[in-house]
Each structure stands twice: as structure tokens, then as C-alpha cells.
Backbone of each chain as nested JSON, in Angstrom:
{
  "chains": [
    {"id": "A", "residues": [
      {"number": 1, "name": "UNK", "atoms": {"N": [80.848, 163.627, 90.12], "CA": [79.592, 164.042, 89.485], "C": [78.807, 162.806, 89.057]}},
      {"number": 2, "name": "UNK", "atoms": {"N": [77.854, 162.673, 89.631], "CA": [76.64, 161.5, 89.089], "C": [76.345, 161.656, 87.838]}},
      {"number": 3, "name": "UNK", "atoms": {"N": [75.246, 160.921, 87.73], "CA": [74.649, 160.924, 86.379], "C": [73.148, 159.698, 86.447]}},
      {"number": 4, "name": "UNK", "atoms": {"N": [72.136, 160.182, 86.385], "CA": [70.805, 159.824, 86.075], "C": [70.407, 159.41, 84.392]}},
      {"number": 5, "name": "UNK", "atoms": {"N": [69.857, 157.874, 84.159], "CA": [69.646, 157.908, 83.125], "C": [67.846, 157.457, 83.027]}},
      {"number": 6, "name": "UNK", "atoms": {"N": [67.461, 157.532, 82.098], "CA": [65.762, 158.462, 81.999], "C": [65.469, 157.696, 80.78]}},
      {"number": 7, "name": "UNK", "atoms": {"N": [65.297, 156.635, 80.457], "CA": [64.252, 155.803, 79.176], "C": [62.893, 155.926, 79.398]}},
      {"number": 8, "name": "UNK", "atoms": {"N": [62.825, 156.466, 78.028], "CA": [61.229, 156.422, 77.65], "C": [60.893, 156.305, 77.035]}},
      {"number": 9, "name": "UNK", "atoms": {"N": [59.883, 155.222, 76.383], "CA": [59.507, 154.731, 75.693], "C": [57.866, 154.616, 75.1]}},
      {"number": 10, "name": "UNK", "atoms": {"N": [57.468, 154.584, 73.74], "CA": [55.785, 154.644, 73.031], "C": [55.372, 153.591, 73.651]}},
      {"number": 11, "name": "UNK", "atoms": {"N": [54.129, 153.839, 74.34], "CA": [53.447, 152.364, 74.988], "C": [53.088, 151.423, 74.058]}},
      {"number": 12, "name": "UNK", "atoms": {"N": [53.183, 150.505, 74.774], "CA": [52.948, 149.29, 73.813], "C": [51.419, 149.562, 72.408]}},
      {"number": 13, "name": "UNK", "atoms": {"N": [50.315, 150.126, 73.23], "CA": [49.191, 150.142, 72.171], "C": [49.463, 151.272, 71.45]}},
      {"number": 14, "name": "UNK", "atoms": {"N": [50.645, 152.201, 71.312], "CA": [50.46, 153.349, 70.561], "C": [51.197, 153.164, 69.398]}},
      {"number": 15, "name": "UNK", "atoms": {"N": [50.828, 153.168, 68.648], "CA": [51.343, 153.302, 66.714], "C": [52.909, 153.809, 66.988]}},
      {"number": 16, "name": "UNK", "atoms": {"N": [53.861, 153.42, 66.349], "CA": [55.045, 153.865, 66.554], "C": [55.725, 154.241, 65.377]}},
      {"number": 17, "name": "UNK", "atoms": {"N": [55.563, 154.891, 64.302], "CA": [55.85, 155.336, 63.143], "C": [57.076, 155.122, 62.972]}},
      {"number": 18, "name": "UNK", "atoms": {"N": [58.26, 156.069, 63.513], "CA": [59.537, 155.525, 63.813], "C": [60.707, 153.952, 63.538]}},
      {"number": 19, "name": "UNK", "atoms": {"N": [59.238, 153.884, 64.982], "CA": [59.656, 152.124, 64.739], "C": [59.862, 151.398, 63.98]}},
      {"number": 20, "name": "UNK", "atoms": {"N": [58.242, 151.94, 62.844], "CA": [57.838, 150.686, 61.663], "C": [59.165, 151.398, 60.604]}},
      {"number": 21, "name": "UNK", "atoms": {"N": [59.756, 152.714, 60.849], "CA": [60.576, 152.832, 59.354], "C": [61.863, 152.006, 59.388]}},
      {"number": 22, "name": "UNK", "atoms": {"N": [61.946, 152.511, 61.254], "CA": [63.054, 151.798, 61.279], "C": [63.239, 149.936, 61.034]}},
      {"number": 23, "name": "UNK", "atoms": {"N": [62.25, 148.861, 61.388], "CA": [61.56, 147.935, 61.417], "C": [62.26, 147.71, 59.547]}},
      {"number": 24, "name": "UNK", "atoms": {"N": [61.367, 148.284, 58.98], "CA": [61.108, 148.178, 57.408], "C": [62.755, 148.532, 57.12]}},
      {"number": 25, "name": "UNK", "atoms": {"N": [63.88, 149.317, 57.311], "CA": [64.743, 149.639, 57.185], "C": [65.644, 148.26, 57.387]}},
      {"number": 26, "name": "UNK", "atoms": {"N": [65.544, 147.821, 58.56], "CA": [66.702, 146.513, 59.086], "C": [66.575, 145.432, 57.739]}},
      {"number": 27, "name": "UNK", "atoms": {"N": [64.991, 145.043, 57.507], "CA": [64.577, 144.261, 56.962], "C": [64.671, 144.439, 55.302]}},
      {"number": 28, "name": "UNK", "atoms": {"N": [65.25, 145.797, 54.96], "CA": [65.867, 146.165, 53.611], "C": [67.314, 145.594, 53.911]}},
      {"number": 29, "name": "UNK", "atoms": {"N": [67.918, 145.963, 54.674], "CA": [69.678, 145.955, 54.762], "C": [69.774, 144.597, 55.044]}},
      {"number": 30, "name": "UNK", "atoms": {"N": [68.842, 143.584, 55.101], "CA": [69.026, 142.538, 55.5], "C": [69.621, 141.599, 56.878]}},
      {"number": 31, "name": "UNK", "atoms": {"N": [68.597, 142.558, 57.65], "CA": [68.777, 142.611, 59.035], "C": [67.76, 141.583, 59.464]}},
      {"number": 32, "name": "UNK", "atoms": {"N": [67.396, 140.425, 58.853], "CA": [66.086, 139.607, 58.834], "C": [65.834, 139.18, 60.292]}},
      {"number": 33, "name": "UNK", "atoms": {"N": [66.789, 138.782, 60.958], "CA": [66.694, 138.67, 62.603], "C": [65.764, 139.04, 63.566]}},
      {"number": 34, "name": "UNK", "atoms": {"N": [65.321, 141.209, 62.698], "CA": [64.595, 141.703, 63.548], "C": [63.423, 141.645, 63.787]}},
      {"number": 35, "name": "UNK", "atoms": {"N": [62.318, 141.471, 64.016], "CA": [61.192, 141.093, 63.191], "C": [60.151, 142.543, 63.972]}},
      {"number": 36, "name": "UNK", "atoms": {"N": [60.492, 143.312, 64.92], "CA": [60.248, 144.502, 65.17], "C": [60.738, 145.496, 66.061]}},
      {"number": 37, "name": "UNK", "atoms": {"N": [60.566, 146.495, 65.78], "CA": [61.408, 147.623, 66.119], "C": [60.447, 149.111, 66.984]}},
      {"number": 38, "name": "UNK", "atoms": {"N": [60.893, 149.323, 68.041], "CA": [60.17, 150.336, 68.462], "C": [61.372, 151.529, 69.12]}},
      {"number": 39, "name": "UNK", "atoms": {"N": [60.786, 152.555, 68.753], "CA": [62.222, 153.473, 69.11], "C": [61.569, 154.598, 70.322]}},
      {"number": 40, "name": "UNK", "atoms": {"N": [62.535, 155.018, 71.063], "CA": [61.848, 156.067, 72.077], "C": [62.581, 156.969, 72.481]}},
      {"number": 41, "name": "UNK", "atoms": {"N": [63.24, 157.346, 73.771], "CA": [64.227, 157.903, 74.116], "C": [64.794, 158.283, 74.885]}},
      {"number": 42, "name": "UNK", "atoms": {"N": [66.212, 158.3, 75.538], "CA": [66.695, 158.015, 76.438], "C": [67.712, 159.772, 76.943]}},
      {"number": 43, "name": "UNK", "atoms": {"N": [67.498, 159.848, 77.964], "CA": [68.021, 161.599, 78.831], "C": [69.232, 160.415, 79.572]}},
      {"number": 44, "name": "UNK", "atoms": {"N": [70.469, 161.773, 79.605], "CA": [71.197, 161.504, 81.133], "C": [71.072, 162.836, 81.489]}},
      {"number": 45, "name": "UNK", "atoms": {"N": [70.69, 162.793, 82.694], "CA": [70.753, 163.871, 83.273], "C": [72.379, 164.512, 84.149]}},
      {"number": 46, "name": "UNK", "atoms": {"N": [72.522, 164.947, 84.534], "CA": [73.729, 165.344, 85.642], "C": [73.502, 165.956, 86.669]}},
      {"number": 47, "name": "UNK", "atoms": {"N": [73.954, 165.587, 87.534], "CA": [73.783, 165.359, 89.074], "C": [75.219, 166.27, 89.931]}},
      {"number": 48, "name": "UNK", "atoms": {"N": [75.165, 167.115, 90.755], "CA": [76.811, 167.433, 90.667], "C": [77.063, 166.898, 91.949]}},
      {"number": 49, "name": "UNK", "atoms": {"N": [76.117, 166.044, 92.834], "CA": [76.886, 165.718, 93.534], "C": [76.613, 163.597, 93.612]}},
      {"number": 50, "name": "UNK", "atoms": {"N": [76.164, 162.959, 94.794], "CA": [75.513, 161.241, 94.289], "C": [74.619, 161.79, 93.921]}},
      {"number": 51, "name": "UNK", "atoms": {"N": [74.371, 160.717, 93.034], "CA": [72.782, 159.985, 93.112], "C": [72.455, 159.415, 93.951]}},
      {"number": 52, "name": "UNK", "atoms": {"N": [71.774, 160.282, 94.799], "CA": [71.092, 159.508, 96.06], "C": [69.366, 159.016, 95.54]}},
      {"number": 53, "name": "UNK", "atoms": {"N": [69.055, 158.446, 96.505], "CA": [67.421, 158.212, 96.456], "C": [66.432, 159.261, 96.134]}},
      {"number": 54, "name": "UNK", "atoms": {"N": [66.832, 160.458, 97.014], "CA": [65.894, 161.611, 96.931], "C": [66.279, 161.934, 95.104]}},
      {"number": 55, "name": "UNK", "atoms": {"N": [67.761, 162.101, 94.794], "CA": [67.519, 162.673, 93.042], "C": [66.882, 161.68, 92.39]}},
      {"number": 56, "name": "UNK", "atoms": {"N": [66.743, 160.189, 92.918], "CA": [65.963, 159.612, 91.422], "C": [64.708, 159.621, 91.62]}},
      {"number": 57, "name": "UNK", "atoms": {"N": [64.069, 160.46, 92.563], "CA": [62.609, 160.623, 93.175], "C": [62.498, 161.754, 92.176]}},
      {"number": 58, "name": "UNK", "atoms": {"N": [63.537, 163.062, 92.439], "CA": [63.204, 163.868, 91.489], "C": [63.34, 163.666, 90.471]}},
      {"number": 59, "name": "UNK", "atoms": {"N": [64.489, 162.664, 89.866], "CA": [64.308, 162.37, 88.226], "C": [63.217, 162.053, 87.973]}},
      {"number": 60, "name": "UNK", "atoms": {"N": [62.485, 160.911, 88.549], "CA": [61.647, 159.626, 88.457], "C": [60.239, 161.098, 88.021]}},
      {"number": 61, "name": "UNK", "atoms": {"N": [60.171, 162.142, 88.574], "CA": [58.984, 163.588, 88.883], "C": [59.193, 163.769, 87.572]}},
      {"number": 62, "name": "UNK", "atoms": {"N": [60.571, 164.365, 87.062], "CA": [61.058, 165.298, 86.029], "C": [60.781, 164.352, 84.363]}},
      {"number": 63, "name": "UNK", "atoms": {"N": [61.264, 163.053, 84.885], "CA": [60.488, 162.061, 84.08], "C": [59.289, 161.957, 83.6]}},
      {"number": 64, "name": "UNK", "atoms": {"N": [57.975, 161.911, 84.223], "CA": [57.086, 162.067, 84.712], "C": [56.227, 163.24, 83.79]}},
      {"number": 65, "name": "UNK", "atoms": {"N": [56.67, 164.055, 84.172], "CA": [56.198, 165.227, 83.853], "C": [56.661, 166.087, 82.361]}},
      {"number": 66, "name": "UNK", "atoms": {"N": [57.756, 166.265, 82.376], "CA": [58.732, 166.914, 81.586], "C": [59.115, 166.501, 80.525]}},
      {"number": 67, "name": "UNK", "atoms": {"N": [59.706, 164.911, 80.739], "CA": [60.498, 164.147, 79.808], "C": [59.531, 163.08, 78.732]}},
      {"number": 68, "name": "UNK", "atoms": {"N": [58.146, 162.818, 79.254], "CA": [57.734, 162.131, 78.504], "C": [55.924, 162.713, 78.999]}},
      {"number": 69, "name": "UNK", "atoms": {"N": [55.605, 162.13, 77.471], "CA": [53.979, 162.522, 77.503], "C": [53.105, 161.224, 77.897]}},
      {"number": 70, "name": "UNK", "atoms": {"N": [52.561, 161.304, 79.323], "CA": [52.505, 160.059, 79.614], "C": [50.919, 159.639, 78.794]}},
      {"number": 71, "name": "UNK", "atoms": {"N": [50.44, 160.178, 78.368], "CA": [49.152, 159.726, 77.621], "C": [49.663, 158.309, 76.526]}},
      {"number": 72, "name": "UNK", "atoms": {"N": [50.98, 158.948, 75.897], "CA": [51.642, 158.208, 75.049], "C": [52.784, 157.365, 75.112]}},
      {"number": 73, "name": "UNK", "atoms": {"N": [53.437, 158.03, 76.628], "CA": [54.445, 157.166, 76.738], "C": [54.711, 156.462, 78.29]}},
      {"number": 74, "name": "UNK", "atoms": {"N": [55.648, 155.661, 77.813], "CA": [56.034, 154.957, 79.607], "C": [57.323, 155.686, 79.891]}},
      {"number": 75, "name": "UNK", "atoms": {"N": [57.67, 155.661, 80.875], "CA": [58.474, 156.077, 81.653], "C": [59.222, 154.309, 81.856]}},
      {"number": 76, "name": "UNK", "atoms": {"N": [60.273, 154.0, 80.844], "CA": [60.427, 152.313, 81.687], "C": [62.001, 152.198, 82.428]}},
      {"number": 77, "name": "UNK", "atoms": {"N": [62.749, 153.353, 82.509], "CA": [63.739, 153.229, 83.501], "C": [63.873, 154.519, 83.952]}},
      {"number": 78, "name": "UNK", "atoms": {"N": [64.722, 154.719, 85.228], "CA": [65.192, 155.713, 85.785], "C": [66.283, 155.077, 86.929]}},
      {"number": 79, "name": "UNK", "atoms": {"N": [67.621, 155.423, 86.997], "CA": [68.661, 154.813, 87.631], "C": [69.462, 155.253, 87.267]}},
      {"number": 80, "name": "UNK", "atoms": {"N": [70.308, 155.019, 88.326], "CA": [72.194, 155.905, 88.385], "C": [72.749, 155.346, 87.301]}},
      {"number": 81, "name": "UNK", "atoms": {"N": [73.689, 155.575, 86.284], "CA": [74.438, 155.716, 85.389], "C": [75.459, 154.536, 85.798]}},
      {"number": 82, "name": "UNK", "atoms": {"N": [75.805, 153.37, 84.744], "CA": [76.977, 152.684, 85.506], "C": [77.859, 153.32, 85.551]}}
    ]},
    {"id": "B", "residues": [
      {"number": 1, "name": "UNK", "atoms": {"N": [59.877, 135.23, 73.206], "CA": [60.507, 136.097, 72.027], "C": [61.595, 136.778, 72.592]}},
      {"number": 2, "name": "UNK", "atoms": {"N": [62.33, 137.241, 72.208], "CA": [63.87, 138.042, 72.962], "C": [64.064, 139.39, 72.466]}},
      {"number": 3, "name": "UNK", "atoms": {"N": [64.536, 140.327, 73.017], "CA": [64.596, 141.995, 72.833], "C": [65.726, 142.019, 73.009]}},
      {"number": 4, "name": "UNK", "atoms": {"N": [66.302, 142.586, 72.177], "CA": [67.848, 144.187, 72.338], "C": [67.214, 145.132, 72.293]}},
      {"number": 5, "name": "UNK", "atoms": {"N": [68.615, 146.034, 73.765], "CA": [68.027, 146.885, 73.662], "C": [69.465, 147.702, 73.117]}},
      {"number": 6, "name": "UNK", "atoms": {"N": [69.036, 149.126, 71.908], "CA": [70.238, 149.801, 71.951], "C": [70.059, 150.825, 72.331]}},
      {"number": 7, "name": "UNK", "atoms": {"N": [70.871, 151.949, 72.701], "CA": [71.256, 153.013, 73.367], "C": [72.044, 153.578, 72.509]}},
      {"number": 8, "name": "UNK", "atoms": {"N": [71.703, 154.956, 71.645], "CA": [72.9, 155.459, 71.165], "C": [72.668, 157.276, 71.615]}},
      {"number": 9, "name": "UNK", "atoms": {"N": [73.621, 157.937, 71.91], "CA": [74.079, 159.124, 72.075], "C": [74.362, 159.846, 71.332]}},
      {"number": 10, "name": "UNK", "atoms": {"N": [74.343, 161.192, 71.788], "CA": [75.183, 162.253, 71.181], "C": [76.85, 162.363, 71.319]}},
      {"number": 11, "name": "UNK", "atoms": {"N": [77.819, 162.136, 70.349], "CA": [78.839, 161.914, 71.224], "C": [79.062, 163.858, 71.716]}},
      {"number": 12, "name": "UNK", "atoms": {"N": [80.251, 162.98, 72.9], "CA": [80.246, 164.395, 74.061], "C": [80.792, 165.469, 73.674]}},
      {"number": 13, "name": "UNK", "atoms": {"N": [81.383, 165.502, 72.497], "CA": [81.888, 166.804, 72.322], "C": [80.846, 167.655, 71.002]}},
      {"number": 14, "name": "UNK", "atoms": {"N": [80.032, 166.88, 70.604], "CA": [78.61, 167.458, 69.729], "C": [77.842, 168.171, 70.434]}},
      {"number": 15, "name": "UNK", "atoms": {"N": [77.162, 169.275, 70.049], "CA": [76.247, 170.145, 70.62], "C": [74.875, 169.764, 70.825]}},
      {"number": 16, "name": "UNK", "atoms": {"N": [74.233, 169.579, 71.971], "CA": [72.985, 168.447, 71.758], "C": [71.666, 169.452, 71.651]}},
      {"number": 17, "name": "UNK", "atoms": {"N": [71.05, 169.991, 71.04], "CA": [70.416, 171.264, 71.442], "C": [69.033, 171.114, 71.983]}},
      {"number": 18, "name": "UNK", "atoms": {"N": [68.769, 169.447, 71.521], "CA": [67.456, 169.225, 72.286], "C": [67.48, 169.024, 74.066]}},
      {"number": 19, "name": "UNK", "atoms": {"N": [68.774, 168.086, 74.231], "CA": [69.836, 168.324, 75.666], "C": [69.365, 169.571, 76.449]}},
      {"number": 20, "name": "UNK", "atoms": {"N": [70.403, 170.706, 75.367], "CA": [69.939, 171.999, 76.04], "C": [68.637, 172.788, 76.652]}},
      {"number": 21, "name": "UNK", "atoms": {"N": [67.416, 172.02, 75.634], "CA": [66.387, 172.528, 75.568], "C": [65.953, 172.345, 77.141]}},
      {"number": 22, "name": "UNK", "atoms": {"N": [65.663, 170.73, 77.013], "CA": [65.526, 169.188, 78.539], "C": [66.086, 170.308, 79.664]}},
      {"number": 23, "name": "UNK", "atoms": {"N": [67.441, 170.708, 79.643], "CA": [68.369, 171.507, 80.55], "C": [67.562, 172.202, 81.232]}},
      {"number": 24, "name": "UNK", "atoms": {"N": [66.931, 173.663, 80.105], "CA": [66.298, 175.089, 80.572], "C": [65.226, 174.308, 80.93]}},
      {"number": 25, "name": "UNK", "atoms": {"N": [64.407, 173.339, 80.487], "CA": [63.071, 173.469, 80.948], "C": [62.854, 172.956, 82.04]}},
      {"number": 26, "name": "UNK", "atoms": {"N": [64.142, 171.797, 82.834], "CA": [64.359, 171.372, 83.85], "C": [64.618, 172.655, 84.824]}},
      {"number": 27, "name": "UNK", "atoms": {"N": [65.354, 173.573, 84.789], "CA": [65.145, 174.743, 85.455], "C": [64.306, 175.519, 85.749]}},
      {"number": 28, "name": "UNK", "atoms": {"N": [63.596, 175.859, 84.606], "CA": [62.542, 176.45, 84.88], "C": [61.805, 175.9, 85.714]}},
      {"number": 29, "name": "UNK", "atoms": {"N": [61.285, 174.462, 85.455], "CA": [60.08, 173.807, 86.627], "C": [60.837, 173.775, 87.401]}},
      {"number": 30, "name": "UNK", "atoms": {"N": [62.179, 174.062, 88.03], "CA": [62.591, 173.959, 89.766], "C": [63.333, 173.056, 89.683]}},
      {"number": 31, "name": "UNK", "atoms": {"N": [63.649, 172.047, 88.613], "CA": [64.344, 171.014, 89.194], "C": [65.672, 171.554, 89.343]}},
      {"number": 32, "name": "UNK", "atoms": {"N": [66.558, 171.468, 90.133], "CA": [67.637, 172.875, 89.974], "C": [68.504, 171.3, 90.356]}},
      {"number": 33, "name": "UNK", "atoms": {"N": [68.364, 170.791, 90.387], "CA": [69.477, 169.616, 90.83], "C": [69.314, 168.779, 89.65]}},
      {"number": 34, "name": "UNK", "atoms": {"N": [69.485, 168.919, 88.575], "CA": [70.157, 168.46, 87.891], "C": [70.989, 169.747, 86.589]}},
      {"number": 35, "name": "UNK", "atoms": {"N": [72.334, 169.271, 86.681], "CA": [73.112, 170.692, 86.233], "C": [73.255, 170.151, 84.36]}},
      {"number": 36, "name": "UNK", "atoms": {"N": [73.044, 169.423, 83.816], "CA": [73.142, 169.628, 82.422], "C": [72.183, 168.45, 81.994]}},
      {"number": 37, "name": "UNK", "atoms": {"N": [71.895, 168.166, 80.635], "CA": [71.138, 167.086, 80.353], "C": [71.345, 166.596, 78.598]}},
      {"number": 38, "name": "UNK", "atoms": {"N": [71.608, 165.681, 78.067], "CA": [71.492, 165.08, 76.936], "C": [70.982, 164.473, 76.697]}},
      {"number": 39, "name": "UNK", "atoms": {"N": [70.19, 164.652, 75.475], "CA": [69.065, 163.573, 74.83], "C": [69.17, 162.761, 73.646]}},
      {"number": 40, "name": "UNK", "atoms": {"N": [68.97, 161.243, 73.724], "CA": [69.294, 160.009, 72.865], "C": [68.505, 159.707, 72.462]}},
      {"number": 41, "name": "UNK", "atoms": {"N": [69.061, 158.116, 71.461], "CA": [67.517, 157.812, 71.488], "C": [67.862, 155.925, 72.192]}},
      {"number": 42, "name": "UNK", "atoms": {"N": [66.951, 155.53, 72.43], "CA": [66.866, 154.061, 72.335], "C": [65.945, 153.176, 72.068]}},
      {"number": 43, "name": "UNK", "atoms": {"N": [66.857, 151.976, 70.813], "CA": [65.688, 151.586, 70.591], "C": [65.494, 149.89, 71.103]}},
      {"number": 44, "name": "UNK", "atoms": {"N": [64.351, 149.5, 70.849], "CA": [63.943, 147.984, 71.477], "C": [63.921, 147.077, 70.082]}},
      {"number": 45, "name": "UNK", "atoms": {"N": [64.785, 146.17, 69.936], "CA": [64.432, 145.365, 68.652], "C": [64.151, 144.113, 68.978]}},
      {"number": 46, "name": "UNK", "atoms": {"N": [62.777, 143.695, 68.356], "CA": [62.149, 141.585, 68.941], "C": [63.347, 140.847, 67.955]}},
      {"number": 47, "name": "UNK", "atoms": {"N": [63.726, 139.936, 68.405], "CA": [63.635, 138.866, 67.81], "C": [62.621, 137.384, 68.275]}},
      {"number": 48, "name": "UNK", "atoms": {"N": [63.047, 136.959, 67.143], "CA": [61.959, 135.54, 67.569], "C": [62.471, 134.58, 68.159]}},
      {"number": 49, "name": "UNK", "atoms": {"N": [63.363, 134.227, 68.109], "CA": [64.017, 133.405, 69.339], "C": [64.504, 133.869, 70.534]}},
      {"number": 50, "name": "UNK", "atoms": {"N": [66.304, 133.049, 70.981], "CA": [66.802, 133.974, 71.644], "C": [67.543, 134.98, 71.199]}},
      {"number": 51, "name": "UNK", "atoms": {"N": [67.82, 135.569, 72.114], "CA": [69.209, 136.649, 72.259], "C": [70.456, 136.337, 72.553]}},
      {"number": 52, "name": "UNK", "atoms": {"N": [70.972, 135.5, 71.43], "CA": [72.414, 135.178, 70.953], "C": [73.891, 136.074, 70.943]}},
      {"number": 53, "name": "UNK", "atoms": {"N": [74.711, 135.503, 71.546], "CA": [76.183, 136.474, 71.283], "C": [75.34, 136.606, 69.621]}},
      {"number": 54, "name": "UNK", "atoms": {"N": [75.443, 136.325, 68.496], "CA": [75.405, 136.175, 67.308], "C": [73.836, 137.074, 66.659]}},
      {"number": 55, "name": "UNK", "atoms": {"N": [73.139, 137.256, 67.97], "CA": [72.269, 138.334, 67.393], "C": [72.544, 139.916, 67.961]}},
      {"number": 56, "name": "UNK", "atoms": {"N": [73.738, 139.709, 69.098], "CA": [73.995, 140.992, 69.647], "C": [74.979, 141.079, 68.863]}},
      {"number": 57, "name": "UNK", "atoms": {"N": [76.32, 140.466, 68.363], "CA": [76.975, 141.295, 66.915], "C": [75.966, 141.998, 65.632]}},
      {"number": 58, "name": "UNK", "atoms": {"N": [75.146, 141.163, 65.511], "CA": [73.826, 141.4, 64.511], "C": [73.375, 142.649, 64.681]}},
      {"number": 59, "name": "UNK", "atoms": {"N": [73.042, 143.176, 65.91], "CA": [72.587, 143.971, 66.535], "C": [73.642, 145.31, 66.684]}},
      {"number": 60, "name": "UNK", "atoms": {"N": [74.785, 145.043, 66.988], "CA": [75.926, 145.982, 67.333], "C": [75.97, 146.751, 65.956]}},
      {"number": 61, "name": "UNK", "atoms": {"N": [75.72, 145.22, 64.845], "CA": [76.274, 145.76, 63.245], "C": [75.273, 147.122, 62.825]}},
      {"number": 62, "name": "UNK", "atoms": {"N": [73.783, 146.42, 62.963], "CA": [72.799, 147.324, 62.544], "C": [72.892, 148.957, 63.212]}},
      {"number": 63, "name": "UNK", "atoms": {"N": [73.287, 148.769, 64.642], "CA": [73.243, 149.788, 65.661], "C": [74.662, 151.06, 64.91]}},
      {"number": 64, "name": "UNK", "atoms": {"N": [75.514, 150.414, 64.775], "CA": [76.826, 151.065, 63.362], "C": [76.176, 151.717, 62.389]}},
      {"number": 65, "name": "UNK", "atoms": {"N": [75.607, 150.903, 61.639], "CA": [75.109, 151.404, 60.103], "C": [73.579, 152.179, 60.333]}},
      {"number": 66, "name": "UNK", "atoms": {"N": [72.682, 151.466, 60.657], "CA": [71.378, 152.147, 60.837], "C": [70.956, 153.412, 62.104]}},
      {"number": 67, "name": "UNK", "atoms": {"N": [71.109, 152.84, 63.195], "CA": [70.303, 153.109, 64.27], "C": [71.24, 154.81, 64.517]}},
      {"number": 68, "name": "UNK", "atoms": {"N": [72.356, 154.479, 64.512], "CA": [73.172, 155.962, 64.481], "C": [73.817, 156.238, 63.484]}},
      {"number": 69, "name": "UNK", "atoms": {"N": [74.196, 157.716, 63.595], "CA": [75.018, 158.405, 62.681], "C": [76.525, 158.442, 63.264]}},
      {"number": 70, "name": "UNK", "atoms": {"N": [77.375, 157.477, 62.521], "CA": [78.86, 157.712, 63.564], "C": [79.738, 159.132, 63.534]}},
      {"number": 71, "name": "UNK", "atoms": {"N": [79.691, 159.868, 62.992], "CA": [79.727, 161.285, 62.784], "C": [79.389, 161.639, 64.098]}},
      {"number": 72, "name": "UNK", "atoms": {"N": [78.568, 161.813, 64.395], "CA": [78.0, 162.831, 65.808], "C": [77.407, 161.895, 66.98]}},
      {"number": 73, "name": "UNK", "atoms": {"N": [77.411, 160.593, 66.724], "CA": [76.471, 159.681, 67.376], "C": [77.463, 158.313, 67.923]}},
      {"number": 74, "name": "UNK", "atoms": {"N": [77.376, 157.888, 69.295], "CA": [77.947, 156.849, 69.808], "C": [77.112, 156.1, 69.963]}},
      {"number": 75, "name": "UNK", "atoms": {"N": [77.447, 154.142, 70.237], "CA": [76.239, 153.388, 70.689], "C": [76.872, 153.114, 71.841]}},
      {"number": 76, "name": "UNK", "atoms": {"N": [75.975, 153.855, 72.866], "CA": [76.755, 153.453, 74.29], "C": [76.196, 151.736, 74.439]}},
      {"number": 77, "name": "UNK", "atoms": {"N": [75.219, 151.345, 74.645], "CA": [74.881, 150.089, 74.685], "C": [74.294, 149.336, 73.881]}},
      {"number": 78, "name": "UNK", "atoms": {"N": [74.453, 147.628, 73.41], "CA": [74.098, 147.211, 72.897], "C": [73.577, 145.546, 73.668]}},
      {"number": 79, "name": "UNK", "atoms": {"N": [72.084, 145.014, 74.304], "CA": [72.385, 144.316, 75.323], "C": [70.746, 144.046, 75.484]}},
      {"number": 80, "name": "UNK", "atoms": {"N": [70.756, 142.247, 75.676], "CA": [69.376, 141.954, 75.705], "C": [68.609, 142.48, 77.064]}},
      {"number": 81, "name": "UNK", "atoms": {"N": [67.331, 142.813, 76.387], "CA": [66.457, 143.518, 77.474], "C": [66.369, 142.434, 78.597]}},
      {"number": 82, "name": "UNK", "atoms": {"N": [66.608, 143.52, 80.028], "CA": [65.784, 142.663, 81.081], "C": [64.902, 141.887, 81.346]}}
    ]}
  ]
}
């Protein structure tokens, strides 16, 4: 059984609320290292048989469409599962 | 500037219900080839230099305490962005 994984992420110009709590959060716990934080989100899908080319065409669609709002977001991976 | 990226999950035996949701609605639009689905989150953290063994423990630590809940939540990856 395969497995498809699907990151997606707030485009760079869009306000990331999330981000900044999480951001403001590290930088309480004394996580000073980070200096910013953007959060988004990541699908595995399942596949029951490979991941061939044609399923990450359809992930890459289902992505696309389904999984993220592209006004707001990127689509920045889609690929077989190590 | 240098990025981690983390990856954390639902662990697999937790009920993911937004997963489930991703699942039906992947069916419904047709995508019929993919048979289950779980949803994460991942996030992107800058630093200002590089991306150090010593900022990916940094990173692993925060990804423990902040970024997930170890209760219901795994960090599958912890690993400077491409």
C-alpha cells in the first residue's frame, strides 16, 4: 500500500495568524533561535496499490482543488511517502 | 537565512476526524483512488543563520513541547527545508 504526502502551505503575502502565535509562543519558552514561524498543513493520502505518476497527477488535482484554497494557499509538495 | 521544516501527525491509532472528513470529500469528487486520508499540520520555522545539528535538536525540542500534543500527536519529521 502506497502513500501520497500533500503540504500546504499560507502564501508567503498572506497574514498567518497561527504562525505569529505560534512565532510569539517559541520566543516565550525561550526558543530565541526562531525568529519566524508559519504553520500550514500536511494530508497523507493512501493509495492501495504504487504510487505511480498518474496518482500524483491525481493527488497533485485533489491538492489543487480540495485540499487547499488556492487564493490563499500554495500547494508546495506532493510525492510518494518515504 | 535557514528553515526547519516540522511535520507532526495524528498518531495512528487516534481518530483523525478532519482525515475522515479529506476521505468522504475525496470520494465524493471521484477521486476513488485514494482509500483513506489523514490530516497534520506542518510547520516552517526561519532561523537567521544556518541550520545546525544544534538548531535541529532546538527544533526537535520545541516540536516535543510546543508544535504537538504527545498524547495524540507524533513528529514524524524534523529537517532543514530544501
Amino acid at each position: 500500500m502506497g502513500r501520497v504526502v500533500v503540504d500546504v502551505m499560507p502564501k508567503p503575502e498572506i497574514l498567518d495568524p497561527q504562525g505569529k502565535a505560534v512565532a510569539g509562543a517559541l520566543a516565550r519558552l525561550g526558543f530565541s533561535e526562531f525568529a519566524a514561524a508559519r504553520q500550514g498543513k500536511r494530508f497523507e493520502l493512501e493509495v492501495d496499490g504504487e504510487v505511480t505518476q498518474d496518482v500524483l497527477a491525481r493527488a497533485r488535482a485533489a491538492a489543487e482543488t480540495l485540499l487547499s484554497n488556492p487564493v490563499i494557499e500554495d500547494v508546495v509538495r506532493v510525492a510518494a511517502a518515504d
